[in-house]
N, C-alpha and C positions, 0 to 999 in steps of 0.2 A: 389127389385123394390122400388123406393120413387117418390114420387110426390113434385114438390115445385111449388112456387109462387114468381114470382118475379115483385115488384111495378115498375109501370112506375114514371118513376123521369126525372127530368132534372137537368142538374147540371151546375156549376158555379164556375171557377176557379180550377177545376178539384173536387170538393165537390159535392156528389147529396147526400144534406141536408135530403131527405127524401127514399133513396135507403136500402130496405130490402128485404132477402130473407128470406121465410120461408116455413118449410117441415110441413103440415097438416097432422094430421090422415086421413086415406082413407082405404077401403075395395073393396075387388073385388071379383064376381061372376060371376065366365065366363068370357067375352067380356066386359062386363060392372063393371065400378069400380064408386062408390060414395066418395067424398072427403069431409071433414069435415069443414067449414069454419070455420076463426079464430075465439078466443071465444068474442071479442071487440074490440073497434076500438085502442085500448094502444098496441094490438098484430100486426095488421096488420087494418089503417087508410081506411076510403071508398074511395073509386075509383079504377081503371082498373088497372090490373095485369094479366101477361101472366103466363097461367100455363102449365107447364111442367111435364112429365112423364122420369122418368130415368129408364133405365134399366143395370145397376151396375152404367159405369161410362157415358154410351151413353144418352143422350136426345133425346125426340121426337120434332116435329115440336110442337112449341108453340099454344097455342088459348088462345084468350085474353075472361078475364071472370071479371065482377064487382063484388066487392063484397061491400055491404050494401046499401046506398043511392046516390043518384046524385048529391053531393055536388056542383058540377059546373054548375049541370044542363044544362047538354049536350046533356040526351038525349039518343035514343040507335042511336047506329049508323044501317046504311041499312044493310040487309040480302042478294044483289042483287049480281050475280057473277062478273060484270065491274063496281063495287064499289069498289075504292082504299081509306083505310083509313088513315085519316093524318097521316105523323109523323112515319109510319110503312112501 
């Protein structure tokens, strides 16, 4: 099992300038796993990134999770279930 994270980017000219993937340390106990976020923002920069659970080569359904500050200040987005978030 690994866990990664992958940044929401946009890109340009087929380049996303800021597109990284990376595998965090994570533990699991039972049903619940804790994930280690990166150690600064030089590893992985603030803002949203959907993270993923693999199990060998399968992925789970993604959830988008911020990590650090609101750089763009945006805000959270709603918790409501007929809440479509942009972009997604």
């Amino acid at each position: 099992m690994r866990v990664s994270l992958v940044a929401a980017t946009s890109s340009t000219h087929g380049n996303a300038m800021g597109g990284r993937t990376i595998f965090p340390a994570f533990s699991c106990n039972g049903n619940t796993c804790t994930v280690t976020a990166p150690p600064n923002a030089k590893v992985s920069p603030p803002g949203w990134h959907q993270l993923f659970i693999l199990d060998g080569p399968t992925p789970s359904f993604s959830h988008w999770v911020r990590i650090g500050g609101d750089p763009g200040k945006l805000g959270n987005w709603p918790n409501f279930p007929d809440f479509t978030r942009p972009g997604v």
